[in-house]
C-alpha positions as CSV (number, residue, x, y, z in Angstrom):
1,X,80.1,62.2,73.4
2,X,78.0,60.0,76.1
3,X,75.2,61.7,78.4
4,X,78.2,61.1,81.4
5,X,81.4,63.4,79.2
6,X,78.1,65.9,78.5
7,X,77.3,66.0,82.6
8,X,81.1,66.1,83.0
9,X,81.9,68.6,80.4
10,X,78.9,71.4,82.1
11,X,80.3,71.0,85.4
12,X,83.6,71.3,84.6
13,X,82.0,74.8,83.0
14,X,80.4,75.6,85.9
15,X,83.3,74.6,88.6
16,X,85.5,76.5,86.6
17,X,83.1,79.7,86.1
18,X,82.3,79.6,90.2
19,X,86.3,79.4,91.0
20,X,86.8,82.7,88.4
21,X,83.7,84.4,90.3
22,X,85.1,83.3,94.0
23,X,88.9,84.9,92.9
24,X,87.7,88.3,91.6
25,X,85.0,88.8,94.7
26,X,88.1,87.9,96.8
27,X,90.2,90.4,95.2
28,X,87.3,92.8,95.4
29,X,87.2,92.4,99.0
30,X,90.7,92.9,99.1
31,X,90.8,95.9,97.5
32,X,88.0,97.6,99.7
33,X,89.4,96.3,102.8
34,X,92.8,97.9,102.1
35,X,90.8,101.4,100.7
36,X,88.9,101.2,104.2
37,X,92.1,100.7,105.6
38,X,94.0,103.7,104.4
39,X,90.9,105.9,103.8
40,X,87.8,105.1,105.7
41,X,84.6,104.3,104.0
42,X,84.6,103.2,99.8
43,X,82.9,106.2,98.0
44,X,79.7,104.6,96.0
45,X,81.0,105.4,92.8
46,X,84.0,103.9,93.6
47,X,82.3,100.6,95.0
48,X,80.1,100.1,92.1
49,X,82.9,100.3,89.5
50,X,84.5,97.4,92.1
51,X,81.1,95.8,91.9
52,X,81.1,95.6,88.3
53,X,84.3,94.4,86.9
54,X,84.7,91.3,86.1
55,X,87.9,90.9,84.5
56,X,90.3,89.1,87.3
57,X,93.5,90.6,85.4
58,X,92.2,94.4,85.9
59,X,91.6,93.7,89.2
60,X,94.6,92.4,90.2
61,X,96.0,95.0,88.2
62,X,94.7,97.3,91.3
63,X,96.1,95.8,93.8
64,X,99.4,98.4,94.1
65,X,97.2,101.4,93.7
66,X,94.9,100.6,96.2
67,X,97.6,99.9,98.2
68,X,100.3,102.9,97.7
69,X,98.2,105.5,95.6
70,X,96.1,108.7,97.6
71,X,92.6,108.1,97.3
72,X,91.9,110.5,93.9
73,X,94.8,108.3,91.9
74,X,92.3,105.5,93.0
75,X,89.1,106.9,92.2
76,X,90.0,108.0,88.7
77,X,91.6,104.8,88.0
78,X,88.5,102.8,88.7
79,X,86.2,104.8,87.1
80,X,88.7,105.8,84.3
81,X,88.6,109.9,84.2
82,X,92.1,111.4,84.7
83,X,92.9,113.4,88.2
């Protein structure tokens, strides 16, 4: 592999790792605008859990919850106790 396919190969790495980090904070924001929305402010428990998934899928995943569900539904889904 030349020192160009090497340069091209890390950014390709990194272009694709700052797309994946750009869709989940979007999705974050999403789901804490439409929480706001319904319910006023995120609890802090509820935000940091946001805060510290990464997974775009279980995010996503979110999405109808935040969106339909009452506020405990949400809160124990995110930081994965039962209601």
């Amino acid at each position: 592999m030349s020192y160009a396919d090497e340069i091209q190969a890390i950014y390709d790495r990194w272009d694709r790792d700052v797309r994946q980090r750009s869709r989940e904070q979007a999705l974050r924001a999403a789901l804490v605008a439409s929480y706001e929305t319904r319910f006023g402010a995120v609890p802090d428990a509820v935000r940091a859990a946001l805060e510290a998934t990464e997974d775009e899928h279980t995010l996503f995943g979110w999405v109808p919850l935040f969106t339909a569900a009452p506020a405990r539904d949400i809160g124990a889904a995110v930081l994965g106790t039962s209601t």
